[in-house]
Jmol script that loads the backbone (N, CA, C; Angstrom):
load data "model"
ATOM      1  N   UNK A   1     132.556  94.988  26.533  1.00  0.00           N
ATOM      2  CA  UNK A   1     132.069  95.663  27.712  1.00  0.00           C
ATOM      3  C   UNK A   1     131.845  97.148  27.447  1.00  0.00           C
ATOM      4  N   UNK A   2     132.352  98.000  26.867  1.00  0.00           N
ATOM      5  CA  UNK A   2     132.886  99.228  26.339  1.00  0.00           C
ATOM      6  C   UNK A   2     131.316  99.697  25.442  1.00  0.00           C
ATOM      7  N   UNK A   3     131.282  98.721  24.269  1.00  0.00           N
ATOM      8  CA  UNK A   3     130.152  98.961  23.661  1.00  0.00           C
ATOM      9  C   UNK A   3     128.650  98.813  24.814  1.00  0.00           C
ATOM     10  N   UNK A   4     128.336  98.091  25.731  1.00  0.00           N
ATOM     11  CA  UNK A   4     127.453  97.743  26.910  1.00  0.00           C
ATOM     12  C   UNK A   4     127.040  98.672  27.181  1.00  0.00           C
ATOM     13  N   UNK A   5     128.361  99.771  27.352  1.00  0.00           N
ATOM     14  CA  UNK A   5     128.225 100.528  28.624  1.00  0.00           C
ATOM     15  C   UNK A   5     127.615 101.679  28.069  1.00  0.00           C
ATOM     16  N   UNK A   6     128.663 101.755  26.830  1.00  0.00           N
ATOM     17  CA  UNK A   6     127.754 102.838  25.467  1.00  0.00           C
ATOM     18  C   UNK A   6     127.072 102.676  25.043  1.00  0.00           C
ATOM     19  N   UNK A   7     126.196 101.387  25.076  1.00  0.00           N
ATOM     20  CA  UNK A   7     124.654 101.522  24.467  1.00  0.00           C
ATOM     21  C   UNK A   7     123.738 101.967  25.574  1.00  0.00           C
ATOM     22  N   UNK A   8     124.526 101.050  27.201  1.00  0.00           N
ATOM     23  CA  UNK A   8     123.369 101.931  28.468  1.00  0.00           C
ATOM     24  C   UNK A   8     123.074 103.531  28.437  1.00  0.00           C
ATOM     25  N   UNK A   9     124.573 104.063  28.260  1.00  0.00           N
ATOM     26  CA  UNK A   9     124.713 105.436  28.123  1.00  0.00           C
ATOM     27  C   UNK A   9     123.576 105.783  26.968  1.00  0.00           C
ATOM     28  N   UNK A  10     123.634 106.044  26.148  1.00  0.00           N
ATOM     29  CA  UNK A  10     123.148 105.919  24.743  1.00  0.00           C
ATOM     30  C   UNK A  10     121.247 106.206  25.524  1.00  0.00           C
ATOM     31  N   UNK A  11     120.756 105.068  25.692  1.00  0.00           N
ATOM     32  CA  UNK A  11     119.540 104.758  26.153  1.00  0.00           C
ATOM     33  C   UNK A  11     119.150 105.543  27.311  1.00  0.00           C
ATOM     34  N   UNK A  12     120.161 105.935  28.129  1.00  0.00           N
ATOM     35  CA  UNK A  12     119.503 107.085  29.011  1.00  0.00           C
ATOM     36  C   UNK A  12     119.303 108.423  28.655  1.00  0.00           C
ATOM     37  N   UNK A  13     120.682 109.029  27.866  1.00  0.00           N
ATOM     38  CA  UNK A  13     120.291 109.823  26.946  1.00  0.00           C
ATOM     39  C   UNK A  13     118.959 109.808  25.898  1.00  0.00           C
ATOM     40  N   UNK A  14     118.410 109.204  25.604  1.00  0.00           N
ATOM     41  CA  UNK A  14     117.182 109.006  24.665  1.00  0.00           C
ATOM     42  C   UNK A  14     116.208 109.474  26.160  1.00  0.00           C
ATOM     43  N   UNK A  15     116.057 109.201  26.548  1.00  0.00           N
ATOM     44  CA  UNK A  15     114.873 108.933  27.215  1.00  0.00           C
ATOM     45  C   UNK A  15     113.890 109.760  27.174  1.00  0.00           C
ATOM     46  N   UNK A  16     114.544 111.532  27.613  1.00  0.00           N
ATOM     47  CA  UNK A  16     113.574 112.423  27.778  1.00  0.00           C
ATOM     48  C   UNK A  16     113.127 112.604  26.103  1.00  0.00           C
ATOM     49  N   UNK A  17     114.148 112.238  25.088  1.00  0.00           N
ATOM     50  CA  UNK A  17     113.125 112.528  24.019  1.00  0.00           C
ATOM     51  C   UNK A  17     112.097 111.657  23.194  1.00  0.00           C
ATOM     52  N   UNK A  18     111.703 110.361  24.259  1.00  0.00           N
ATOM     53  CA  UNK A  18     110.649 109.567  23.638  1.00  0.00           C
ATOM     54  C   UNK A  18     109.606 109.726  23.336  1.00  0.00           C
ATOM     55  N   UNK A  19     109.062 111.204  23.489  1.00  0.00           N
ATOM     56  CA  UNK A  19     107.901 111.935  22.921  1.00  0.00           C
ATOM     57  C   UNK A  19     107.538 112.324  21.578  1.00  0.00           C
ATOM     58  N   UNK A  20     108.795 112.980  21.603  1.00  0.00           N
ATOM     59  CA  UNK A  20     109.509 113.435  19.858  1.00  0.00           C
ATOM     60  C   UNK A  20     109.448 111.955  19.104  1.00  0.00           C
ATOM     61  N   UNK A  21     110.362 110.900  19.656  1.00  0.00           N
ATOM     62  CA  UNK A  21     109.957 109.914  18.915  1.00  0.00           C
ATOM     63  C   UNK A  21     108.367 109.277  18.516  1.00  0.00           C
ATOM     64  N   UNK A  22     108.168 108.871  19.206  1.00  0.00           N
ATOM     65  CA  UNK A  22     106.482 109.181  19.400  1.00  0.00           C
ATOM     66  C   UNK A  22     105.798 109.588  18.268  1.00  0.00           C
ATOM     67  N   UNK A  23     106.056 110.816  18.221  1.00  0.00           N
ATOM     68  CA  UNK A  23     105.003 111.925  17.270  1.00  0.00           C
ATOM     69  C   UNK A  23     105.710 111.296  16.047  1.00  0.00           C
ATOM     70  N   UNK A  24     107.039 111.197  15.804  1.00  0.00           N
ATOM     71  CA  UNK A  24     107.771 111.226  14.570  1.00  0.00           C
ATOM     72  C   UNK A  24     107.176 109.527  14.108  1.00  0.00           C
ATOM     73  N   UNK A  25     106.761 108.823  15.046  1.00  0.00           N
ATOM     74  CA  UNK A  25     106.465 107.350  14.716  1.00  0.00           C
ATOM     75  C   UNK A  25     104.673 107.619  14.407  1.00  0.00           C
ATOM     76  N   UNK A  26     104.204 108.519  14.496  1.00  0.00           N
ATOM     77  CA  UNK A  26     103.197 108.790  14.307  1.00  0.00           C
ATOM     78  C   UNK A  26     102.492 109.541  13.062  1.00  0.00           C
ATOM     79  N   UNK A  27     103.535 110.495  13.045  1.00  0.00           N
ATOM     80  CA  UNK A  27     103.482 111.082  11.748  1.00  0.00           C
ATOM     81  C   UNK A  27     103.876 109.826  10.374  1.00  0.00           C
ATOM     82  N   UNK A  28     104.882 108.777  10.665  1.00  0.00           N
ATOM     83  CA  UNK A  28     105.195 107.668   9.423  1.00  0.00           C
ATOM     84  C   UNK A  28     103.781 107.263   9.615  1.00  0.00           C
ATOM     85  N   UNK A  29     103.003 106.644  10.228  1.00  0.00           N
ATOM     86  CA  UNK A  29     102.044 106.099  10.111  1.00  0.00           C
ATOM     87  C   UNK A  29     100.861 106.354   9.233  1.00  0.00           C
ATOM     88  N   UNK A  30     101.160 108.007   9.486  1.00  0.00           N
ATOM     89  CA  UNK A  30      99.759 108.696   8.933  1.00  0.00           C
ATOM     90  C   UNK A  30     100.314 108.879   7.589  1.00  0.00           C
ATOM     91  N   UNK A  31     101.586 109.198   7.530  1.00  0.00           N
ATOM     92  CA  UNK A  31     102.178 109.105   5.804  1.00  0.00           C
ATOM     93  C   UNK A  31     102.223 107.749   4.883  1.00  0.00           C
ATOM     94  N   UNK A  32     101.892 106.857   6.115  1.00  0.00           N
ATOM     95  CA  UNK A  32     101.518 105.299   5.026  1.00  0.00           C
ATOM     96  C   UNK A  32     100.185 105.081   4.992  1.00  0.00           C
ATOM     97  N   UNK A  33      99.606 106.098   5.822  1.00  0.00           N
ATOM     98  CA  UNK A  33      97.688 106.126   5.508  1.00  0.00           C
ATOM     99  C   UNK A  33      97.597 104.885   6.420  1.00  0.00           C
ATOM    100  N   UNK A  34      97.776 104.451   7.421  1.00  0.00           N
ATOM    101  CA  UNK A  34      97.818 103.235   8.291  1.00  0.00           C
ATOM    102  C   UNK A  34      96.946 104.116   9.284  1.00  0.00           C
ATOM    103  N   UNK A  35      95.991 104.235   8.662  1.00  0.00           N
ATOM    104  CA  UNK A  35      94.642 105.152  10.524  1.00  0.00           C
ATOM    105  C   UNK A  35      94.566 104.794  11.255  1.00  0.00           C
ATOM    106  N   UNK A  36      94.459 103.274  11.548  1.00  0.00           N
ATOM    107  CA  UNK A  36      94.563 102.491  12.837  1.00  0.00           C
ATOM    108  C   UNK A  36      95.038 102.439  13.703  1.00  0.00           C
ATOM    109  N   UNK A  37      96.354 102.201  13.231  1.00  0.00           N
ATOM    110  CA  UNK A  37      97.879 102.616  14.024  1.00  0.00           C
ATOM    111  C   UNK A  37      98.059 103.964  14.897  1.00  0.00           C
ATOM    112  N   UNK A  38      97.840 105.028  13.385  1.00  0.00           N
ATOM    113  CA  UNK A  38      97.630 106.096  13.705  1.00  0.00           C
ATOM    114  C   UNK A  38      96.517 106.478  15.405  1.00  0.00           C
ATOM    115  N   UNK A  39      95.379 105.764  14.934  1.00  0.00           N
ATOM    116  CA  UNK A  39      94.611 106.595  15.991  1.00  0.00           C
ATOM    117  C   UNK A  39      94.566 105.280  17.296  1.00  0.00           C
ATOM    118  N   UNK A  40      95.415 104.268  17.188  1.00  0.00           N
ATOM    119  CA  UNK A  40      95.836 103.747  18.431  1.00  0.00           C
ATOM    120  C   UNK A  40      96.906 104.298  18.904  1.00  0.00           C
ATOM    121  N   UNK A  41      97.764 104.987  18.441  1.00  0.00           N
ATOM    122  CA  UNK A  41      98.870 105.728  19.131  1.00  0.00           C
ATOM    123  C   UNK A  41      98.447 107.294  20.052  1.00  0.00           C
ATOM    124  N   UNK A  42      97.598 107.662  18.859  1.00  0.00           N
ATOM    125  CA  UNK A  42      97.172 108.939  19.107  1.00  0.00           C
ATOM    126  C   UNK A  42      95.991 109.037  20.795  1.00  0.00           C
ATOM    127  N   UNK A  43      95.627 107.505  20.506  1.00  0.00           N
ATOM    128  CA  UNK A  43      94.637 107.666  22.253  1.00  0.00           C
ATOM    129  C   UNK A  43      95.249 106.759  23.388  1.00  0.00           C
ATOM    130  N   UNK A  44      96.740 106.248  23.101  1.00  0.00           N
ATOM    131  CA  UNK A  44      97.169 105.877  24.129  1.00  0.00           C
ATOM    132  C   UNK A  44      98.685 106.638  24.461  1.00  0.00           C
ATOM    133  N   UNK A  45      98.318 107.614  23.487  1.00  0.00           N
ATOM    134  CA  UNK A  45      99.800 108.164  23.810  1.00  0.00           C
ATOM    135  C   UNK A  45     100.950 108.191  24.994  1.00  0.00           C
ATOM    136  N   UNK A  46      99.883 109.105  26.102  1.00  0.00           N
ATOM    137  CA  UNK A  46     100.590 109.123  27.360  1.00  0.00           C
ATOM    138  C   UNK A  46     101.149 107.926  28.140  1.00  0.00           C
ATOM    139  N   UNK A  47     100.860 106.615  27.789  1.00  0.00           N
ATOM    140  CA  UNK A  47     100.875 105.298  28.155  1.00  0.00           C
ATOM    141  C   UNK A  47     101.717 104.827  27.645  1.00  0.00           C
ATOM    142  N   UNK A  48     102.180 105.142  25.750  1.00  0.00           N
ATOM    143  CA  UNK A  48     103.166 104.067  25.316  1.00  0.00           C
ATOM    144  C   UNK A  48     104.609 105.188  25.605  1.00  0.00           C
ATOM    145  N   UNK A  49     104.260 106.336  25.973  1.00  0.00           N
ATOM    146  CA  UNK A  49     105.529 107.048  26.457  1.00  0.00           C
ATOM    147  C   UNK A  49     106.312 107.096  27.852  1.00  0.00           C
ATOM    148  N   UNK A  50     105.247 106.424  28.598  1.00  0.00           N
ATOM    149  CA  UNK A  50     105.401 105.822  30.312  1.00  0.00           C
ATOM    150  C   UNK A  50     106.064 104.587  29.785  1.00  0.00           C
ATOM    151  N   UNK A  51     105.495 104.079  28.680  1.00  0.00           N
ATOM    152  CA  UNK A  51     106.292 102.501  29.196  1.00  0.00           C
ATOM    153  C   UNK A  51     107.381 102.467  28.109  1.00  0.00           C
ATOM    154  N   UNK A  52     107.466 103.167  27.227  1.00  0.00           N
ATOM    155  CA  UNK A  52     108.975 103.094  26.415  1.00  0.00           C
ATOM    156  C   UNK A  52     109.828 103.514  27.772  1.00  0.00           C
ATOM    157  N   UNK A  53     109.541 104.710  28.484  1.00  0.00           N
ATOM    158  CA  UNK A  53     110.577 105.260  29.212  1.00  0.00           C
ATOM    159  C   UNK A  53     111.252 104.598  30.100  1.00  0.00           C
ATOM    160  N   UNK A  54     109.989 103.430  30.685  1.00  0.00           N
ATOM    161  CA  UNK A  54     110.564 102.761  31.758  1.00  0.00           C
ATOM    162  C   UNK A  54     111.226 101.243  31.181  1.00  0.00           C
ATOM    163  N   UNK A  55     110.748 101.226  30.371  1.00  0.00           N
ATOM    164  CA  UNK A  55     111.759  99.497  28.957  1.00  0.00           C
ATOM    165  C   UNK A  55     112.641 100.305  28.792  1.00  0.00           C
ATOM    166  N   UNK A  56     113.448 101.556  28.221  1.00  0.00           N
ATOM    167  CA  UNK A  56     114.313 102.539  28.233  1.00  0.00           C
ATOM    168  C   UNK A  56     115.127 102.201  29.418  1.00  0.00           C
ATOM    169  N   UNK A  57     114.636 102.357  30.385  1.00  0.00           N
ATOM    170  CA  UNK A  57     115.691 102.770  31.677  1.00  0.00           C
ATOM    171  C   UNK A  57     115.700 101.084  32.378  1.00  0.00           C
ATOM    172  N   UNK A  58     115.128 100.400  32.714  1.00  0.00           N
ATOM    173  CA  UNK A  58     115.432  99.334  32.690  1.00  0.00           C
ATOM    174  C   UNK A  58     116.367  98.552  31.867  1.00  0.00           C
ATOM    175  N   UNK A  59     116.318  98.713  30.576  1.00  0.00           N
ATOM    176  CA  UNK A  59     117.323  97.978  29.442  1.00  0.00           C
ATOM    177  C   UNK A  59     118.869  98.874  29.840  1.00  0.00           C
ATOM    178  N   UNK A  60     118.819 100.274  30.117  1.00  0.00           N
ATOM    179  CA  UNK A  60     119.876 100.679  30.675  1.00  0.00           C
ATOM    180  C   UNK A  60     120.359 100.396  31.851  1.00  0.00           C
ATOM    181  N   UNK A  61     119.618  99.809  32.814  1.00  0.00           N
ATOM    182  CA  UNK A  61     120.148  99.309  33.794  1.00  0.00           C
ATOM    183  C   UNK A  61     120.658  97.754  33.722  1.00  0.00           C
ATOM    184  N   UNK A  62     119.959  97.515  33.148  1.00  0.00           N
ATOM    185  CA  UNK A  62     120.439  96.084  32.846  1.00  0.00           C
ATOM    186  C   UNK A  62     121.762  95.842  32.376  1.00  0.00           C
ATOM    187  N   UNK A  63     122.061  96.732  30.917  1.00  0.00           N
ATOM    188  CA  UNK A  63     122.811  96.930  30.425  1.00  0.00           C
ATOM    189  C   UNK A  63     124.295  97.289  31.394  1.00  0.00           C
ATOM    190  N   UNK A  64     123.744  98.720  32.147  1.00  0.00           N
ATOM    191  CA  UNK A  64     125.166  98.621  32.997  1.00  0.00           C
ATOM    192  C   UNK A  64     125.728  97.585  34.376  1.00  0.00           C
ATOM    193  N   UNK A  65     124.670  96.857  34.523  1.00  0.00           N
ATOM    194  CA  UNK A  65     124.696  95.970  35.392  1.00  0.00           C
ATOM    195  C   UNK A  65     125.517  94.747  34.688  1.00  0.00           C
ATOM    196  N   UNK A  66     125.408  94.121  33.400  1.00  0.00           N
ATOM    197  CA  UNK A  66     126.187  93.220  32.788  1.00  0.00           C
ATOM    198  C   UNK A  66     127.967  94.209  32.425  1.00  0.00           C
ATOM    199  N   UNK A  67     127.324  95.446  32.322  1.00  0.00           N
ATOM    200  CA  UNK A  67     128.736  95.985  31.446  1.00  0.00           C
ATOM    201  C   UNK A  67     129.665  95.949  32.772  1.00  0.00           C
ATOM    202  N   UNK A  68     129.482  96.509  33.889  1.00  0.00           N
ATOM    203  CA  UNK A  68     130.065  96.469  35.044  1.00  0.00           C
ATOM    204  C   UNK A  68     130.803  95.653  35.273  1.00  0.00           C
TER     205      UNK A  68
END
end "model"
wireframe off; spacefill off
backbone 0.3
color backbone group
C-alpha cells in the first residue's frame, strides 16, 4: 500500500515537468536521426503534453484510490 501511495505521490510531482520531458524525449530522437518521430512530436507537441498530464493525474488518482 505504502509503495501505491508513493508512486501516486511520485506522479503528481512529475506532472508540471512533462514538458522538459518532452523536449528531452525529443532531443533522443533527433540523436538517433529518427526525423519522423522527431517531427511528429515536434507538431503535436502541445497535445501529447495535455494528454501525458491528464494519463499522469488520472494514474495518480487511481493509484491513491486503490492505495487508500
Amino acid at each position: 500500500m505504502a509503495l501505491l501511495f508513493g508512486l501516486a505521490i511520485l506522479l503528481v510531482i512529475l506532472i508540471p515537468f512533462v514538458p522538459a520531458l518532452l523536449r528531452l524525449r525529443i532531443r533522443f530522437f533527433r540523436w538517433i536521426h529518427w526525423t519522423w518521430a522527431f517531427d511528429v512530436h515536434e507538431k503535436y507537441f502541445d497535445g501529447l503534453v495535455l494528454f501525458a498530464r491528464i494519463t499522469m493525474f488520472l494514474l495518480a488518482a487511481l493509484l491513491l484510490y486503490i492505495a487508500w
